[in-house]
Structures are given as structure tokens and as C-alpha cells.
C-alpha positions in Angstrom: -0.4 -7.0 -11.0 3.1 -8.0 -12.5 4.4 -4.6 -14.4 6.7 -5.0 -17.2 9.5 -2.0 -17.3 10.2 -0.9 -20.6 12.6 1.2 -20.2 14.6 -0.1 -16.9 16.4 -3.7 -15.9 15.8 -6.1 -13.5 17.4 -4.8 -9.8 20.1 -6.6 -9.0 22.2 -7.3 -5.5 25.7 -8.4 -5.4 26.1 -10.4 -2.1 29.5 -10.7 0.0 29.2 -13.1 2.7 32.4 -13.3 5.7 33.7 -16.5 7.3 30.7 -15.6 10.3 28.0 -15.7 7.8 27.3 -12.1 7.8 27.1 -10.8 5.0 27.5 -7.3 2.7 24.8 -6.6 0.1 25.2 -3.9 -2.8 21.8 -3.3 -5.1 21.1 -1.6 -8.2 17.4 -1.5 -7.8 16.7 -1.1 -11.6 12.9 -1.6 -12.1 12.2 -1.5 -8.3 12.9 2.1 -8.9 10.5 2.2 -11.5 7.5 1.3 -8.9 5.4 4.8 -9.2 2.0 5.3 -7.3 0.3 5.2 -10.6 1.0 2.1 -11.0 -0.4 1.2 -7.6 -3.3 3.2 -8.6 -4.0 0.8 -11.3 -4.5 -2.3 -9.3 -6.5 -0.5 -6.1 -8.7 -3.4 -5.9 -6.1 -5.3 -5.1 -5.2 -3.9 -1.9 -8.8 -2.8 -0.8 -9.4 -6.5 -0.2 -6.2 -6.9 2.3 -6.0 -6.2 6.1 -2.1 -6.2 5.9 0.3 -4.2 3.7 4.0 -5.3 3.9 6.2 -3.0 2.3 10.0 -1.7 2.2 12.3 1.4 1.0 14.0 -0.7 -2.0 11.2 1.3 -4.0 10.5 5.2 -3.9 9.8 6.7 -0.9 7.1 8.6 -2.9 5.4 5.2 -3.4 6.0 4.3 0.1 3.9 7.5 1.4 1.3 7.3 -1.0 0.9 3.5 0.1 0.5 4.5 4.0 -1.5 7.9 3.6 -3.9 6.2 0.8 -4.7 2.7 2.6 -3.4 3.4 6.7 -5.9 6.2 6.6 -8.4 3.3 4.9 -7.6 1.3 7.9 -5.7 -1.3 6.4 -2.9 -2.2 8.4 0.2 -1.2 6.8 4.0 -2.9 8.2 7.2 -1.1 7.2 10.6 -2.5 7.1 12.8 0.2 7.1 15.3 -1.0 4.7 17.8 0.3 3.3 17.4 2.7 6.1 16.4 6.5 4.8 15.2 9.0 6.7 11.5 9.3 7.0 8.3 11.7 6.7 6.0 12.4 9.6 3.1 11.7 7.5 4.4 8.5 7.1 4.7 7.6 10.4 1.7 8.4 11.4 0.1 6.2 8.5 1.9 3.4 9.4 0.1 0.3 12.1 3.8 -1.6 12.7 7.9 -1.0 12.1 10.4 -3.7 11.7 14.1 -2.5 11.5 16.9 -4.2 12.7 19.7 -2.8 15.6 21.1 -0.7 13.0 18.2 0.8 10.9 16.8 1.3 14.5 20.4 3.4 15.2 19.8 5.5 12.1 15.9 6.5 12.4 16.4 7.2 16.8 20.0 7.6 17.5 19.6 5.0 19.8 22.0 2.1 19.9 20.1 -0.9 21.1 22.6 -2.2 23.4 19.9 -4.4 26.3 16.1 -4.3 26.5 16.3 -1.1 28.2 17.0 0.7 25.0 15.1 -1.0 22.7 12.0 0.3 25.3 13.6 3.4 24.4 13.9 3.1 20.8 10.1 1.7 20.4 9.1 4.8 22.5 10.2 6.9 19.8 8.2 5.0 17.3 5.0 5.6 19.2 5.1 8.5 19.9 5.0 8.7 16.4 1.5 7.0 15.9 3.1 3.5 15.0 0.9 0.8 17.3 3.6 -1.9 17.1 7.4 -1.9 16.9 9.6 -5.1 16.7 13.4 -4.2 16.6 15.0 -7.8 14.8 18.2 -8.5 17.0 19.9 -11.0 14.9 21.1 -14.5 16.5 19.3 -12.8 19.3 15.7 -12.8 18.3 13.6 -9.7 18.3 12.3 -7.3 20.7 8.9 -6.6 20.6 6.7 -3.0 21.6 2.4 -3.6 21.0 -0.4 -2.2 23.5 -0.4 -5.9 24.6 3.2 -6.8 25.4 6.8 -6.0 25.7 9.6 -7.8 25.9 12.2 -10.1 24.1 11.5 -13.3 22.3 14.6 -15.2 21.8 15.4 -17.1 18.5 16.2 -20.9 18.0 20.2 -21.6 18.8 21.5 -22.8 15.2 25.2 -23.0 13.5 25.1 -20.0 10.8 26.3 -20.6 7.0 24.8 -17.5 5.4 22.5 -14.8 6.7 21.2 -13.7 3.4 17.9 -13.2 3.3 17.6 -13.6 7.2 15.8 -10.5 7.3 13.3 -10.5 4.8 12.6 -14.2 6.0 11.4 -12.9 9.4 9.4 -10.1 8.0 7.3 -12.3 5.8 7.3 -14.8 8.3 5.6 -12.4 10.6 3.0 -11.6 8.1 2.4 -14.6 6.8 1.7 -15.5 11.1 -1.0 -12.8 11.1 -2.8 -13.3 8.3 -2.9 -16.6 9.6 -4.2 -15.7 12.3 -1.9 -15.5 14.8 -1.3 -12.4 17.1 2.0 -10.6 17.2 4.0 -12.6 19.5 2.9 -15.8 18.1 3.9 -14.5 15.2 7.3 -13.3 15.9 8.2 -16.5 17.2 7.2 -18.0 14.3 9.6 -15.6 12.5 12.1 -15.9 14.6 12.4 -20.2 13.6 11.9 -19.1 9.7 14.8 -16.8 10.1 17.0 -19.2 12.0 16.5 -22.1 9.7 17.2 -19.5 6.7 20.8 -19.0 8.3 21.6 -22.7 8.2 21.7 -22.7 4.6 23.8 -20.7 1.5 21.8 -18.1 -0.9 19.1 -15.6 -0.3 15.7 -17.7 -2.0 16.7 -21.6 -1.3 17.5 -20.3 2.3 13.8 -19.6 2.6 12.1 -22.5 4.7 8.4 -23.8 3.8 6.0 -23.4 6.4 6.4 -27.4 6.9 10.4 -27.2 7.7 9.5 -23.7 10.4 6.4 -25.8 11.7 8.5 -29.0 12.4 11.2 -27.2 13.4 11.9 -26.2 17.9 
């Protein structure tokens, strides 16, 4: 299902990274922009045999929606990182099964700043009352909070010395699915996230950050 763009490049993202490790991240999203619901369309068999659809706003918001309304209202399990965080349909929310933004893509979509577990109750409130079933609000060197009809709470992440965070992010998020499709239920899962994305911090770059499931299994 690999789409060659005629017309557009290859996205691109410029990373700064500070003395701390955090780091500053400008995209051109070229061909990512390019990513049309026609071209999902095309390759519907595809996603008809998955439970879970992982997906994020580096592509249209148009393609976003049709993803959620067409497959959600299939039943398949569709997981939304918010990022970059944009403002977002009702329709969409009510398609989606789970939300992952961080402290500040959480700011933008409730107005609420996630300062103790208190708020972040708060903030996944707002998401369900939505129609999304689970919410986990990443918290940085501090884990992730996590909002399902089964549990709530805070899961904390492995103590490590930080070189770069790039990547942190989308290492937990596909950690986390990668954990379910495996099998594992969601706060299995986010721990299991929460060691990829601390192990990803311990090294420089976005991809060789990325740990193999060996390195997060051996690692805590």
C-alpha cells in the first residue's frame, strides 16, 4: 500500500534539540499532505482485516475523519494521537475508541493544564464525554496517565539520564499498539510504552533511538 507522489516531495522535519534533551521540531509534510481518502479507498482490504487503527494529524484532517467515520463505525478500534495538535470535529470524536496527546496537545483540545492527577481526571472527562472509551495523557519523564472503563490512574516511567527526546512520543504510541495487538490490555500496554519511550531518550536521533522489542523486554 506504498503510494508514490508524483507531484509532491518527501516531508521533511528539521530537529533542534537543547542541552536538556528536549527538543523543537519544524515539518514540511510534503507527500504526507498528499494522503487523500481515495487513496485509502484503494487499499480497503487492508484495514478491514485489522482490530486497531493508529493514526495522527501530520496528514489531512479530511483523511483523518474519513478514517474514523468509515472503519470506528465498522468497529475497528481506531487510536488518535493528536499531533500537531488542531482543533477537532465532533464526528471525529465520536468515531474514535482511544486518544493519546501529551500535557500540551491535552492543553489545546480542553483548556486544561494538566498540572497533578486531579486534572488529568478532568481532562480524560472531557474526552468521554465525547464517546472516546480510553484516554492516556503521555506526561513525559513522568509516565502517562491513564482514563479506560477498567482503570484510572498514573503509571510512572523507568528513571533514565536523557540525551535526546526525539521520537519519544511516537515510540510510546507504537509501543502501546504494538502491546495490544499483542495482546496485552491497556495498562500492560502503557507500561510497556512507557520503557520503549524511556530507552528511546537515552540515545541521539529520532529512528536509531527506537528500541527492538528485545532491548524494551530486557529492560526494568
Amino acid at each position: 500500500a506504498v503510494v508514490l507522489d508524483e507531484q509532491l516531495p518527501s516531508g521533511v522535519a528539521q530537529i533542534m534539540v537543547d542541552a536538556s534533551g528536549e527538543n523543537v521540531i519544524v515539518v514540511a509534510g510534503g507527500a504526507n499532505q498528499g494522503l487523500l481518502p481515495q487513496q485509502l479507498e484503494a487499499h480497503a482490504g487492508l484495514l478491514e482485516s485489522e482490530e486497531f487503527i493508529l493514526t495522527q494529524l501530520e496528514t489531512p484532517l479530511e483523511t483523518v475523519l474519513y478514517l474514523a467515520t468509515t472503519y470506528g463505525g465498522k468497529g475497528k478500534k481506531v487510536i488518535l494521537n493528536p499531533a500537531p495538535a488542531s482543533e477537532l470535529p465532533e464526528a471525529l470524536y465520536k468515531n474514535l475508541y482511544a486518544i493519546i496527546p501529551n500535557e500540551e496537545e491535552t492543553k489545546f483540545l480542553t483548556g486544561i493544564r494538566i498540572t497533578n492527577e486531579e486534572t488529568a481526571v478532568h481532562a480524560a472527562a472531557y474526552f468521554h464525554q465525547k464517546g472516546v472509551q480510553v484516554v492516556v495523557i503521555t506526561l513525559g519523564a513522568a509516565g502517562a496517565f491513564v482514563s479506560t472503563p477498567d482503570f484510572t490512574g498514573s503509571l510512572a516511567s523507568p528513571e533514565v539520564l536523557p540525551v535526546d527526546s526525539t521520537a519519544a512520543g511516537d515510540t510510546f504510541i507504537g509501543a502501546v499498539a504494538a502491546g495490544l495487538s499483542s495482546g496485552m490490555d491497556w495498562v500492560e500496554a502503557v507500561a510497556f510504552a512507557n520503557r520503549a519511550a524511556a530507552l528511546s531518550v537515552t540515545k541521539k536521533g529520532a529512528q536509531p533511538s527506537i528500541p527492538f522489542l528485545q532491548q524494551v523486554r530486557e529492560f526494568g
